[in-house]
C-alpha positions in Angstrom: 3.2 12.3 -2.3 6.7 12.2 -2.4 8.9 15.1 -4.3 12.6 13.5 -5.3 15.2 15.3 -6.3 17.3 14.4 -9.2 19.6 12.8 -7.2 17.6 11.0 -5.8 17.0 12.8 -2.2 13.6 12.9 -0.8 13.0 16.7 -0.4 9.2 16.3 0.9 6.8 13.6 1.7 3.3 14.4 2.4 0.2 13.0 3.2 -3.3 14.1 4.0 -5.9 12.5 6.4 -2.9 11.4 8.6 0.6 10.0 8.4 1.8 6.6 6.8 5.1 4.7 6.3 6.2 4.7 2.8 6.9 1.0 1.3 8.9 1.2 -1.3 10.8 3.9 -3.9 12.9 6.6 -2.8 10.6 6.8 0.8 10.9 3.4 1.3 10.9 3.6 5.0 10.0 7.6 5.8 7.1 8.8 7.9 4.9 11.0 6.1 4.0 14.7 7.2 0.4 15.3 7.3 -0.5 18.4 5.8 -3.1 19.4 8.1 -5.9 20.0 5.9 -8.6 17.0 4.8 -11.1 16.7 1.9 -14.7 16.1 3.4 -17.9 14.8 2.6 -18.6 18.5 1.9 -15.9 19.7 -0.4 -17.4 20.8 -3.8 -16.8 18.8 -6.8 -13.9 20.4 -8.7 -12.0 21.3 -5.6 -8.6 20.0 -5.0 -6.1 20.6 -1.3 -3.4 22.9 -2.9 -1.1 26.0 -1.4 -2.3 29.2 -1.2 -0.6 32.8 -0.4 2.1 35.1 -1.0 6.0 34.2 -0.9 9.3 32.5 -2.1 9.2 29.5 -0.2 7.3 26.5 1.1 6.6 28.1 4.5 5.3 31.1 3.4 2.7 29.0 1.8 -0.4 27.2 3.6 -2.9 24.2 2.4 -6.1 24.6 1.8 -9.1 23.8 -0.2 -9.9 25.2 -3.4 -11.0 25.2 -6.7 -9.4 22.8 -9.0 -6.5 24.8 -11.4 -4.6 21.4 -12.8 -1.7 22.6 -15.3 -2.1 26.2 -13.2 -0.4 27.8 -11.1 -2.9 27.5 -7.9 -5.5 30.3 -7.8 -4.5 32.3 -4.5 -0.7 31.6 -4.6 1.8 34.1 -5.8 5.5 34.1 -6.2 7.4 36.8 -5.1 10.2 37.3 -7.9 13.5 37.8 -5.6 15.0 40.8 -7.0 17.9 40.6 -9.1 20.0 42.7 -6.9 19.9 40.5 -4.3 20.6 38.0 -6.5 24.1 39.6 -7.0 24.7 41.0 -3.5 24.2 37.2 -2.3 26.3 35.7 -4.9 29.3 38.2 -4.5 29.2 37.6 -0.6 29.5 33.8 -1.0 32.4 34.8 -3.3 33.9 37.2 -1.4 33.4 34.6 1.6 35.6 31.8 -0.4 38.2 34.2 -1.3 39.0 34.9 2.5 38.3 31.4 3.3 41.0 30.2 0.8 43.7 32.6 1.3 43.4 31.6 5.4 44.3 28.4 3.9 46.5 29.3 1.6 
């Protein structure tokens, strides 16, 4: 599975059961990443390989096996809302970082 961007940027490519060379669209030519988990002769019907845990990010996420939740969110995954403070804080230091940045220049 490949995850575009709207400019067109590949921003994942995945694979499970192993890796494979993409022919074609936007990963024409990119390795995939296999992500380390299979579906086996044993997985329950109704199970589907999707992310599970706690966080704000890819990485804080791993794959796994579960039940199916298409149109869900995944059962066992939660997003930590960043709080709005930060929010600001980061947004004002990028700012404040431009303004000194600028005047060095200017």
């Amino acid at each position: 599975m490949a995850l575009v961007d709207p400019t067109g940027s590949v921003v994942f490519f995945i694979s499970y059961e192993g890796t494979f060379t993409a022919v074609g669209g936007p990963a024409n030519g990119l390795l995939s990443t296999d992500i380390g988990v299979a579906e086996h002769g044993g997985t329950p019907v109704g199970f589907s390989l999707q992310l599970i845990g706690v966080g704000t990010s890819y990485a804080d996420f791993s794959w796994s096996a579960a039940p199916n939740t298409f149109g869900a969110v995944n059962a066992g995954q939660t997003f930590v809302p960043v709080p709005a403070s930060l929010l600001l804080l980061g947004s004002s230091l990028l700012g404040l970082g431009a303004l000194g940045w600028r005047r060095k220049r200017g």
